[in-house]
N, C-alpha and C positions, 0 to 999 in steps of 0.2 A: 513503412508502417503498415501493419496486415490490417488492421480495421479501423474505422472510422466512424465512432456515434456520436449523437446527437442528443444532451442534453442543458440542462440548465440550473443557475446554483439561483438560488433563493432567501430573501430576510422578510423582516417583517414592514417593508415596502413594498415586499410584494403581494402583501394581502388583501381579499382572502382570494385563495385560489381553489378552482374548481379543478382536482385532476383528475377526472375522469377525463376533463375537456382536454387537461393537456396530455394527456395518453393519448388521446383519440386525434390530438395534434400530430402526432409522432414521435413525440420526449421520449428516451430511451431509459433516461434517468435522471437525477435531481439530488444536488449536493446543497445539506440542508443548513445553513448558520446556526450553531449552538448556540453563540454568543459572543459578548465582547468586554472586554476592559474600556473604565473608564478614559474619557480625554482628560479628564480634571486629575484623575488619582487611578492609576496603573495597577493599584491593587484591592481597588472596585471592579469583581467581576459580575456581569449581569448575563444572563438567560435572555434569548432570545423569546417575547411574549408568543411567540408562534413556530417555535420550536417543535416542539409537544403536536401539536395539530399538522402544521405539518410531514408529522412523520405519519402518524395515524392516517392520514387522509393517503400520501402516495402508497403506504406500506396497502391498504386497502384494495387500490384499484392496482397493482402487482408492478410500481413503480419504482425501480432498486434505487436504494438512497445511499448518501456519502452523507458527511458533514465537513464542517470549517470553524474555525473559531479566528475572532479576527483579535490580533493578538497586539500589545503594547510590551510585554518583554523584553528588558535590556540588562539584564540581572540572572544569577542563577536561580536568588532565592525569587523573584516575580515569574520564570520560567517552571520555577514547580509548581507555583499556586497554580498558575493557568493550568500545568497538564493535571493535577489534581482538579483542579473544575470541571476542566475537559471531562476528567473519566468518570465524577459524579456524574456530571449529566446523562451520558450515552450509555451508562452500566443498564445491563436487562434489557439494552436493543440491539437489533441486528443490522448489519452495514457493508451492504455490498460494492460498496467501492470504497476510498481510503478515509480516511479522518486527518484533516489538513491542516495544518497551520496559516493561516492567512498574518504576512509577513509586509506591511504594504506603511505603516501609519509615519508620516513624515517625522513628526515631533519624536517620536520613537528611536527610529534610525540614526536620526541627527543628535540624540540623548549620549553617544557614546561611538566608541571605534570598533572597527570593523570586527577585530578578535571580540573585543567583548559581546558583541549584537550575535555573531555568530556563535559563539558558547551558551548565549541564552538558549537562541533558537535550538540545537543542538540539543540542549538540556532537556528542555521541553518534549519537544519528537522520542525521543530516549526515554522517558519517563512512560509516555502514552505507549511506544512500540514494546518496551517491555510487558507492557500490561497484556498483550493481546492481540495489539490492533495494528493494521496495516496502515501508517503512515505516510505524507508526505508534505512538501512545501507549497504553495501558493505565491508568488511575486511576480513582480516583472522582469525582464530583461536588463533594465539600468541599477534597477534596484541591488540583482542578483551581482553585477559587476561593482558598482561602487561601494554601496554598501554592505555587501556582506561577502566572506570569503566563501565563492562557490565552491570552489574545489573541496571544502571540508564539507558540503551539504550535498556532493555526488551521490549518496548510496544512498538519497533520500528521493522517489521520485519528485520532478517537477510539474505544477501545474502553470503554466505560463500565462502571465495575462497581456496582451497587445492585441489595441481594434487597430487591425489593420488585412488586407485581404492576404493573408501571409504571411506565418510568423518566422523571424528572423533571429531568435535566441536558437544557437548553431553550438554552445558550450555541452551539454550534454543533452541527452534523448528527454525529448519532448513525453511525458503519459500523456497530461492535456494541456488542451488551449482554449484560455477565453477570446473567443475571438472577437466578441462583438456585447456595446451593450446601449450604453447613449451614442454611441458609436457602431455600426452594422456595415460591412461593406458585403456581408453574404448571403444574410437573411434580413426578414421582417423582424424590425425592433420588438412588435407584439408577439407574445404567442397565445393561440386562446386557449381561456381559463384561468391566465393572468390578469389580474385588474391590473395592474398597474401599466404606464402606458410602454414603457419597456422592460425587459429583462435579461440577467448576464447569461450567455448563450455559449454553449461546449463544444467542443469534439474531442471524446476521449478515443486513444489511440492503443488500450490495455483490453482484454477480457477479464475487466478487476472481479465482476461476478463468480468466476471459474477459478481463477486462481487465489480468494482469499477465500471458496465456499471450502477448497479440497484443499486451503492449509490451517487450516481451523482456528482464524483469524475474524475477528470484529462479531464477536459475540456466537460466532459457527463452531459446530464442534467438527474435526477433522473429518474430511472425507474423500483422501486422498485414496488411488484403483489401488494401493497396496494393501485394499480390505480385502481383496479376491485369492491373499497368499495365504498359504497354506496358517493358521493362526495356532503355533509352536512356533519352541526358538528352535533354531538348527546349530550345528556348531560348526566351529571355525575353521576354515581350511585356512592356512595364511602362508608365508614367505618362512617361518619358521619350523615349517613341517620338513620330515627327515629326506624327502626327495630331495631332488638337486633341480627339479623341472620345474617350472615357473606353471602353477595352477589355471586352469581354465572354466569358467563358468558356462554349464551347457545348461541351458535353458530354453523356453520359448521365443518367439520373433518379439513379442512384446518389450522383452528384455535386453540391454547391452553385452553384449560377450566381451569381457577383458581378462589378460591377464593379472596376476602380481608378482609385484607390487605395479599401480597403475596409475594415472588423471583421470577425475571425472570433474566434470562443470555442469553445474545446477540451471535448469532451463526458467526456473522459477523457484518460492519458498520450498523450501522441502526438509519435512519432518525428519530428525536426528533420531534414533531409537536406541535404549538402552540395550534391548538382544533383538534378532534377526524376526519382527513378528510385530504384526500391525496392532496385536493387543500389548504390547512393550510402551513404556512411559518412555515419555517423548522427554528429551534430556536437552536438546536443544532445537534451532529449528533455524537455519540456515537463512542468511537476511534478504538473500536478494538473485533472482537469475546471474548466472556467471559466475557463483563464487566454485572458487575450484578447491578441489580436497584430494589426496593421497589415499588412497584404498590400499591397502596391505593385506586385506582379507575377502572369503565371499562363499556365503553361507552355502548348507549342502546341497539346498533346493535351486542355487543361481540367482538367489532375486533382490538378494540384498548385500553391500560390500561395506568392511570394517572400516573407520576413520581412526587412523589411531590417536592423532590433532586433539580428535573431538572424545574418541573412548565411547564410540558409538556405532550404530547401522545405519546406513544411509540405501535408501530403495533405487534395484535400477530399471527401473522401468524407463523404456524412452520417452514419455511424456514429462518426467521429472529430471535426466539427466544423460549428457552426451560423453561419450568417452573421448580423450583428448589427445592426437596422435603424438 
């Protein structure tokens, strides 16, 4: 794992908080409770009273926010209402780190089988990640094994919650971890500018700020380095051209040199373009580091290669993609 911050999620038990205090604590960031569905009725969804305020008060003193909704879902049609709520709420704000699903509520889990709990959730996340917004899940460890099928909720990052000095969910890569709350085996339960007398405490393990500001995700408009290309389309040089020699993209160091037809694998999200050119409508937008695609093409300039899969450009710059030997 290349970094390691320090932040903290927050509700309206934790109020009110002063963050200036907790900046000046060392919080790095603060994942913020939208809200929740009723215990009594699943399809009572309420706002967190300090929602609202606390976005305004970290957004203020330059503290990057997430959010969470803690979620009762066990249905498809109760998994739309929630991501419909979800995106009422957060519409017209900005969200530097993911937008969660909090997956945790016993009566919930135990409401239904594993396929179905896991179709909810699924449903949900898909609704909100279509919208925009960078996604992921919230549970624990047992949670993640008995009750729900993990392997169908891989391409979703994890937020893992276990107080323990070390977390021990080894199924797929950790983004964060609560590691501590009534429970602390690393730090101080308090942190100042919290009233409350503890608080849930982080280490995320992603640069979400960077990679969802330059995929133009959670209320950010795109601002990925393929502003600096040349802004025209180029045309296609591909596998179908009347040489018999397999093409080569000469370009700068910035750039991947491959031939075609090629692999490339995405380092993180990365924008799909309609033609070879950062001012092209973004046609689709690649889910997740890793996923791999087929280039058959690569424009005059070297800096961008065909997907024919997708019927788009994809940038190569090596900050956004590795070619695959």
């Amino acid at each position: 794992m290349a970094i390691k911050v320090w932040g903290i999620d927050v509700s309206k038990y934790n109020a009110p908080i002063d963050w200036q205090k907790v900046k000046n604590a060392g919080v790095k960031f603060a994942i913020l409770r939208i809200g929740f569905a009723s215990t009594s009725n699943r399809n009572n969804l309420s706002l967190d009273p300090y929602f609202e305020t606390f976005y305004k008060g970290a957004k203020a003193v330059g503290i990057p926010v997430g959010a969470y909704f803690y979620s009762r879902c066990n249905s498809i049609d109760t998994a739309k209402k929630e991501a419909q709520f979800i995106l009422n709420a957060i519409k017209g704000k900005q969200f530097e780190y993911p937008i969660w699903l909090d997956v945790e509520d016993q009566k919930t889990l135990q409401s239904t089988n594993k396929s179905t709990m896991t179709r909810a959730v699924v449903t949900c996340l898909e609704v909100v990640k279509k919208a925009g917004y960078y996604v992921g899940i919230y549970s624990g460890k047992y949670i993640l094994r008995d009750n729900l099928n993990d392997n169908e909720l891989k391409n979703y990052d994890h937020w893992i919650a276990q107080y323990a000095s070390r977390s021990t969910y080894t199924t797929y890569e950790i983004a964060m971890w609560q590691f501590g709350a009534d429970v602390n085996y690393l730090t101080n339960k308090r942190v100042s500018g919290v009233s409350s007398s503890i608080v849930d405490q982080n280490y995320c393990y992603k640069d979400y700020p960077t990679i969802i500001k330059k995929s133009g995700l959670n209320g950010f408009k795109s601002n990925d380095s393929t502003k600096t290309e040349d802004k025209k389309d180029d045309k296609l040089k591909n596998n179908n051209n009347s040489s018999n020699k397999p093409k080569i993209n000469k370009t700068s160091t910035n750039y991947i040199k491959i031939k075609v037809p090629s692999y490339i694998k995405t380092l993180t999200r990365v924008n799909i373009r309609k033609s070879p050119s950062i001012t092209s409508a973004i046609i689709y937008r690649a889910p997740r580091a890793g996923t791999i695609y087929r280039i058959t093409g690569i424009s005059s300039n070297g800096k961008w290669g065909y997907i024919p899969y997708r019927k788009g450009w994809i940038t190569l710059n090596k900050n956004y993609v590795k070619k695959l030997r």
